[in-house]
N, C-alpha and C positions, 0 to 999 in steps of 0.2 A: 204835556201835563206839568203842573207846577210842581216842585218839593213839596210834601207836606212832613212839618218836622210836629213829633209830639214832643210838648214839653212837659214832663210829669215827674216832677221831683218830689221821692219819697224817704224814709228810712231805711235803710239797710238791713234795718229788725224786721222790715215787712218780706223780705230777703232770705233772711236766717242766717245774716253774714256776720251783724256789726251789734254790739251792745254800745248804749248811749250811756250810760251810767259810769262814774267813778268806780271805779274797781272791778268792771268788768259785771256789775250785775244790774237785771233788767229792772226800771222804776216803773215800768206801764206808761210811761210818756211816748206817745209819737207824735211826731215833728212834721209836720207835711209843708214843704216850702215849694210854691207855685212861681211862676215868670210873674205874678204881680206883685208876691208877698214877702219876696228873700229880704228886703229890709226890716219888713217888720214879723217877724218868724214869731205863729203864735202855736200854743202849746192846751192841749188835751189830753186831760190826766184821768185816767180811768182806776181807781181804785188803786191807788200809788202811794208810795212814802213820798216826802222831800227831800233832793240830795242838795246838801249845800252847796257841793263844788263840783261844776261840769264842766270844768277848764284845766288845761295845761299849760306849762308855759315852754314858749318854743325862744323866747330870746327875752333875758332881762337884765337889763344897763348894758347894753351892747354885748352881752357872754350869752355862752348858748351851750348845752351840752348834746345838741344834735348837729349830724352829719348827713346831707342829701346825698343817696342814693340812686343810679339811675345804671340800666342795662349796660353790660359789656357791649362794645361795640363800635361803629363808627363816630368818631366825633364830629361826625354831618349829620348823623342821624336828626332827626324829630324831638326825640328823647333827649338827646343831647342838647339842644335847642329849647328847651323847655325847663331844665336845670337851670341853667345859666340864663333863663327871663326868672325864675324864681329871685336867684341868687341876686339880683338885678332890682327886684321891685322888694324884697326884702331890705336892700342896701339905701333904696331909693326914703324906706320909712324909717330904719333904724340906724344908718349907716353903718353896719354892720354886715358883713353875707357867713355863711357857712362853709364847711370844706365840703370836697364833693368827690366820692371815690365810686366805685361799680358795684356790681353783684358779683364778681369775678370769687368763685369757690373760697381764693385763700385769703379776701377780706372777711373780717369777723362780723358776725352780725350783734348790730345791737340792737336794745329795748326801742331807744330812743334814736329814731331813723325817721328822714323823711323820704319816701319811696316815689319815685319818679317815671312813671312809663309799666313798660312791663317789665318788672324786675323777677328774677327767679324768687325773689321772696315769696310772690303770690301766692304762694302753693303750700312754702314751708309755714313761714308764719304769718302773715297777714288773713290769708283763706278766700283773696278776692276773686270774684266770679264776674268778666267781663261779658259770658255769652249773651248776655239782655239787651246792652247796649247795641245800637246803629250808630249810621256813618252822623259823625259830631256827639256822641253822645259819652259822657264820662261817667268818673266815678272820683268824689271826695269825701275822707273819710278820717275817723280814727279810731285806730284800731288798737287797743291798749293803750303803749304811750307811742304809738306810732302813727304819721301823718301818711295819709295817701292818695296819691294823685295819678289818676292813670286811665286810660283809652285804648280805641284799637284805631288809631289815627292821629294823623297830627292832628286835625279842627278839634277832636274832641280834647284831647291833651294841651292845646292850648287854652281850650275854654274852661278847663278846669283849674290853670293856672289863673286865669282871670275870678273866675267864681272865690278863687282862696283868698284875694285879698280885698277884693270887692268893699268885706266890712273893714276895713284902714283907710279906706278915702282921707276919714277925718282924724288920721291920725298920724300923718306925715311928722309929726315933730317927735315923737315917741322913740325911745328906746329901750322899749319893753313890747313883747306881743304874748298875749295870753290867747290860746284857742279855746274856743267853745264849744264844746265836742256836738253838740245840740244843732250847728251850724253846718254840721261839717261831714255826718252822716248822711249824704245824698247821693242818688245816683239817677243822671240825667239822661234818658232812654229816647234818645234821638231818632227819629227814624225816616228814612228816604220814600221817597213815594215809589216805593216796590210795585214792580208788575208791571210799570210803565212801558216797560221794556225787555216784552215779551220776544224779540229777535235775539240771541246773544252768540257770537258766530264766531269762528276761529279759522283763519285762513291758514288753508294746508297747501304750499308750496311748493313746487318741482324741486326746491332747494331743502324746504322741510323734509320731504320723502326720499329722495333721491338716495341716501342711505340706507331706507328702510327696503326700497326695490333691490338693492342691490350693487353693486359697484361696477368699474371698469370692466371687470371680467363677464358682466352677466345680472340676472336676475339672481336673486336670492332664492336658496331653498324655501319651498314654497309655506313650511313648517315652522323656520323661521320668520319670513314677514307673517305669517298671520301674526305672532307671537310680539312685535315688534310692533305693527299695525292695530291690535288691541290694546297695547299698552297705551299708544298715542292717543284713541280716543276714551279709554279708562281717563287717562291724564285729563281730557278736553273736561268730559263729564265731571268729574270732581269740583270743576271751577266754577261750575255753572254755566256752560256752555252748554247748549240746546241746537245749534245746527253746525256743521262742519261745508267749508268750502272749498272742495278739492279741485285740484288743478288738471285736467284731463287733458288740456292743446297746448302746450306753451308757444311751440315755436313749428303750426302749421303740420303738428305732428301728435302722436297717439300717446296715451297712460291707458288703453285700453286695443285689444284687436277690429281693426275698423278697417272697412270697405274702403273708406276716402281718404287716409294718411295715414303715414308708415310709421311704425313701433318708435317712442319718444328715446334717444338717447338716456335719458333719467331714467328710464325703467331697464330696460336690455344693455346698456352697456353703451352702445355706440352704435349710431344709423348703418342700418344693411342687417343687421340680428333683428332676429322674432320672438315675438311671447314663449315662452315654456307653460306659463298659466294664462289666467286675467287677473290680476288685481283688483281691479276699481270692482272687479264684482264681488270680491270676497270683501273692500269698504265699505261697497253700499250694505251687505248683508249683515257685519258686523257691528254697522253703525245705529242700523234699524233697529238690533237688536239689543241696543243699548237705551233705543227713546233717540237718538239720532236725528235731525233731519240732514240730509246730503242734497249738495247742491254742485251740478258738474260744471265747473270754472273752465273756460275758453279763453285765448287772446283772439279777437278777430282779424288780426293783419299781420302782427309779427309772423315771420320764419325762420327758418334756419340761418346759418352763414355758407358765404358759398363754399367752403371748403365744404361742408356738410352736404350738401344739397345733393352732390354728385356719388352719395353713397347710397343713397335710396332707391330701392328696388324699381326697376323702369315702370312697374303697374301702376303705381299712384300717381296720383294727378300730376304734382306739382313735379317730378319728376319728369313727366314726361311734356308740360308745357317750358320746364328749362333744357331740355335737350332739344324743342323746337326754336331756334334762334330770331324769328320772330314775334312769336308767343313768348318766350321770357322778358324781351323789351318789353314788349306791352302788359302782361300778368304780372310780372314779378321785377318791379324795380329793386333797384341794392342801395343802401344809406349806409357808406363808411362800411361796407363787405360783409353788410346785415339784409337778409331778402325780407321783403314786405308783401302781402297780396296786393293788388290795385283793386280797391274795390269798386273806381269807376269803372268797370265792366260787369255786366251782368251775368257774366259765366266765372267772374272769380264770386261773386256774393254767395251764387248759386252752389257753389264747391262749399261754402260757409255752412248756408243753410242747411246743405245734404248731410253734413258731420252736424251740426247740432239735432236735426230731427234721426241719427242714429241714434245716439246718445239716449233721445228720449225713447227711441222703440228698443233699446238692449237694456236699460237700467230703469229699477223703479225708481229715479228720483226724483226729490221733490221739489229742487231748482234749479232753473239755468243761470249763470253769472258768468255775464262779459266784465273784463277790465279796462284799463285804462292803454291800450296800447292803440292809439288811431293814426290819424298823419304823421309821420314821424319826419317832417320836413317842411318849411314852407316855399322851398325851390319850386317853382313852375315846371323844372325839366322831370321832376317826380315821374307826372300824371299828363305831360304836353299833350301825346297823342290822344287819350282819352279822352279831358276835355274840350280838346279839338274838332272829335266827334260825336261828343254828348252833350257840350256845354251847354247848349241853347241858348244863349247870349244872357246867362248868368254871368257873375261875377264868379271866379277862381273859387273863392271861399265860401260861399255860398254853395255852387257845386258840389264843392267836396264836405258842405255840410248835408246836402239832399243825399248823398250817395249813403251817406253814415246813415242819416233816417231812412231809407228803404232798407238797409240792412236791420235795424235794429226792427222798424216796423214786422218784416219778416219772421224776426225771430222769435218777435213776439206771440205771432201768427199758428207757429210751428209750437210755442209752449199749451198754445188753448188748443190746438186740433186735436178732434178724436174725441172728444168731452172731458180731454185732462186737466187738469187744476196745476201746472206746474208753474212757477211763482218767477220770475223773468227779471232779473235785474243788473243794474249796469254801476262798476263801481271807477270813475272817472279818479281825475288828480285832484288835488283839493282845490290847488286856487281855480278861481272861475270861470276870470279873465282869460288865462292861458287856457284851459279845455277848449273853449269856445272859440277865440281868435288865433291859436296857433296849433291847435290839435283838430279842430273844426265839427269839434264834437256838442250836435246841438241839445246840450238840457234843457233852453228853455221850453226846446219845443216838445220836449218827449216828459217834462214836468207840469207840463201844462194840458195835455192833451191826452184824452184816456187811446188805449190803443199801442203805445211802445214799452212801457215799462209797468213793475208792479211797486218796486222801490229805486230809490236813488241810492247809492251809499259809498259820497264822495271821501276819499282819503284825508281827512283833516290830521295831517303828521305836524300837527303846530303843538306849541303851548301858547299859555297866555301873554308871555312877552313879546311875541313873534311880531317882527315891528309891521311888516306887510299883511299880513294873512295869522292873527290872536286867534287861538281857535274858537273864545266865544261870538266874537265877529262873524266868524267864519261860517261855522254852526245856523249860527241867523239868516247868514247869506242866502245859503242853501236852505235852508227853512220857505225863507221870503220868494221864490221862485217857484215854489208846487203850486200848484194852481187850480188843483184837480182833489178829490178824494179817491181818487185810483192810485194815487201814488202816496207811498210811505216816506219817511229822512230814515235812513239807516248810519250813522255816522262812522266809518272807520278810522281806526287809532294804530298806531305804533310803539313799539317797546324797542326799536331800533336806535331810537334817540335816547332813550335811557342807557343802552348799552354805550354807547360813546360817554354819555355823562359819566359813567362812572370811570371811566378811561381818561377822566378829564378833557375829553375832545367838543368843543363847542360848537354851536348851530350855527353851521356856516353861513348862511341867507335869515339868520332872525334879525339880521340888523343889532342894535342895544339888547334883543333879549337871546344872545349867544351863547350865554350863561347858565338859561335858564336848568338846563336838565344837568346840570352839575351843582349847583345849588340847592335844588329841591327834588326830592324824591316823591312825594306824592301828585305828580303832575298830572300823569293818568286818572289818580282815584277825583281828583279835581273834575278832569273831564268828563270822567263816568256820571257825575253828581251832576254839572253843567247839561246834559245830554237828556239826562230826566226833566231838566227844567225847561227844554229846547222846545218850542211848538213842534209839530206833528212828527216828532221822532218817535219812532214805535223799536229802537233795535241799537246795539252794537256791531264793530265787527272787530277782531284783532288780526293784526300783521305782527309776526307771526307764529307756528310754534316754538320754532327753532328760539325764538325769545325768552321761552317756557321755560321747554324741557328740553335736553338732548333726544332729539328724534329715535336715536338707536339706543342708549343707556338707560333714557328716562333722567339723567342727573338730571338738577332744577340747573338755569342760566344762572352762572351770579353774580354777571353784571347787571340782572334784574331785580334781584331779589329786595333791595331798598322799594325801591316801585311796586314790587309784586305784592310785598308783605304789607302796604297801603291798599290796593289797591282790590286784593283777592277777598278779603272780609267784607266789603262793600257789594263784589261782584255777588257774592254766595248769598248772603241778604236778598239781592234782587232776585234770585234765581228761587232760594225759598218761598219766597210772600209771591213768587207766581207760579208754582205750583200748589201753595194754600188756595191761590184765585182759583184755578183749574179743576180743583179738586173740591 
């Protein structure tokens, strides 16, 4: 679905915020200025006085007795960035700019202020109400003798810098600006095509949780994770998040008590220790019970490492096919002292299938998601034996892309049995090429063909500079490949790459856009916006909480927080206007 933006510029009196009048009192004028009419601004007077004078003066013969104003804070900020384009196109018409201090408590406030972003003034003296606006949507204004310019976004914040000077086009040689308060009382109610994207998902990690299970010594008192576990999806909920993707196999091993692999390290402490509780069942019921949907997350081939391997109880499988020395060559090859399942054999898929269809008969949930973890090698010595006797005079990578689609087909198979509805999807790497040609993992065929999946929801960890893989590109890519109406785009994102940006650590493989996530903070809310606009994307997902919130404290990230603070006001918008749909 496209953006659909409204543009409907009103008064502020229609508000109950802004008086247009000299002296603060109302003349019965309201001002409606539309995307066709801001040049020629006509006026409807209802039973009104005349006021002579609806203007102030913000600069005359190059002197000025106002000072811009703009949020305490980083001087990368948005806000900051938005001052300094004022100070800029102001100098551009009068050759003149203003000085420019913060909101910081021990600056004095005066009459005559041009407020910039979201400054603590809002509240004292201005009295400005952002909640109306959407993503791109501002507010300019004035407010006694005070100008005001402000958003809950960069796009909107910049547009309202544009909107201010709009009427000086033809007045570049002036050194003088009079404002027209008549002009300037508007607020532009921007709004995103809401609902579009009814999926909005938040990946719960072995690395997310693994604090909240508990540590080295054990599981956590079981009083405590609940306590620690509701707060994580309290947190999820608040953002506008609607489903949670929990990690239950990472590494060919359990987040839950299972017949077919032994107790996950993340949860007990260390392989060879058993549950005390279940977790995952007190997430699913906690989750549900918040409007939750849970989806049980699988790797399908990673495993342990071999030091690990040989701590697991002899009863499970994988244990007991690496103590048989000819069964571990052929089951469980090692890449750099990492075990992998071979899933060219049909008794390791079959160990696959048996843990996902437990999964589905011990927990009500409501999807399966596999990741991105397939061939982890394109060595021939991998997998020799197997496609030696299975190959059928396929090509190497061909093979081992048919073995991934009987696996996946399968799984698929095991989410509809029984007359279950449980929703089946696979979230791959982003770029394309590599899934396909060096991981051997076939989209096209499982985005084209009803029967293996319900969504795609590749990792797009790009921005827009990303010189190989721009995540708009990117986004398309994967758009332009479904083939089917069985299948959804779910796009997933990253807050990983903001946390380096603001570490100053740059994108290693963006090529020229290296930069990117230390330069700009709203690169997410970007792509949030781009995603709504993506053909048949119905969904988000984020990597991951840990980005958030501290898993165990609840603190907020703050190497996120420039990002987050873009990005969360956009989220909660889409998340409102689809439970208005809903309801």
């Amino acid at each position: 679905m496209k953006k659909k933006i409204a543009l409907t510029l009103v008064l502020l009196t229609l508000l109950s915020l802004f008086s247009c009048t000299a002296g603060g009192k109302n003349d019965g004028t309201t001002t409606v200025v539309t995307e066709d009419s801001r040049a020629d601004t006509k006026e409807v007077t209802t039973d009104a006085t005349t006021v002579e004078d609806t203007s102030l003066t913000l600069i005359a013969d190059g002197k000025s007795e106002y000072t811009i104003v703009r949020p305490e804070g980083a001087k990368d900020s948005y806000e900051t960035a938005a001052a300094i384009a004022f100070n800029e196109k102001l100098k551009a018409f009068t050759g003149k700019t203003l000085p420019v201090t913060t909101d910081w408590k021990d600056n004095e406030v005066k009459d005559k202020e041009v407020l910039i972003g979201i400054t603590s003034r809002d509240k004292d003296v201005a009295k400005v109400d952002r909640s109306m606006l959407g993503y791109g949507g501002y507010i300019v204004a004035v407010i006694g003798e005070r100008i005001v310019l402000t958003a809950n976004d960069k796009a909107g914040l910049d547009a309202a810098v544009e909107y201010f000077f709009s009427f000086y086009d033809d007045q570049k040689s002036t050194t003088t600006i009079k404002v027209n308060k008549e002009l300037y009382n508007i607020v532009e109610k921007a709004e995103i095509n809401a609902g579009s994207l009814p999926f909005r998902a938040m990946w719960l990690s072995q690395f997310d949780l693994n604090s909240v299970y508990g540590s080295s010594g054990g599981q956590a008192n079981e009083a405590t994770f609940r306590n620690n576990i509701t707060r994580v999806l309290d947190n999820c909920k608040s953002i506008g998040i609607n489903n949670v993707i929990v990690q239950v196999r990472p590494n060919a091993d359990s987040m839950y008590p299972s017949e077919y692999y032994a107790p996950s390290a993340y949860v007990v402490g260390e392989y060879g220790k058993d549950f005390t509780y279940d977790p995952f069942a007190i997430i699913v019921k906690e989750a549900h019970d918040r409007g939750l949907l849970v989806h049980a997350w699988i790797n399908p081939m990673r495993a342990m490492k071999t030091t690990e391997i040989v701590k697991l109880d002899q009863k499970y499988t994988v244990r007991k096919w690496w103590d048989d020395e000819s069964l571990r060559e052929k089951y469980l090859p090692t890449v750099n002292s990492q075990v992998y399942l071979n899933v060219g054999y049909p008794e390791v898929r079959q160990l696959i299938l048996d843990g996902a269809a437990e999964i589905l008969a011990k927990y009500s949930v409501d999807g399966l998601h596999m990741d991105d973890y397939f061939y982890p090698t394109k060595e021939t010595s991998f997998d020799a034996a197997a496609y030696k006797e299975y190959g059928s005079g396929k090509s190497l990578a061909d093979w081992r892309r048919a073995n991934i689609n009987t696996l996946v087909e399968g799984l698929y198979s095991i989410s509809k049995a029984d007359g279950k509805n449980v929703v089946f999807g696979i979230s791959p790497a982003g770029n394309i090429d590599n899934v396909y040609n060096s991981q051997y993992a076939d989209i096209y065929t499982w985005c084209a063909n009803k029967g293996y999946i319900d969504y795609i929801c590749p990792q797009i960890y790009f921005g827009f500079e990303h010189k190989t893989c721009a995540f708009d590109k990117t986004a398309d890519k994967w758009s332009g490949i479904i083939k089917t109406d069985g299948v959804c785009l779910i796009i997933g994102m990253t807050l990983g790459k903001a946390v380096n940006g603001a570490q100053n650590k740059p994108d290693t493989y963006a090529g020229d856009g290296a930069n990117e996530w230390i330069n700009n903070k709203d690169v997410l809310l970007r792509c949030l916006v781009r995603s709504t606009e993506t053909d048949k994307c119905t969904g988000v997902a984020y990597f991951c909480y840990q980005y958030f919130w501290n898993p165990t404290t609840g603190a907020e990230n703050s190497y996120t927080k420039a990002e987050r603070d873009n990005l969360l006001p956009c989220l909660s918008e889409i998340a409102k206007a689809d439970e208005g749909k809903n309801n």
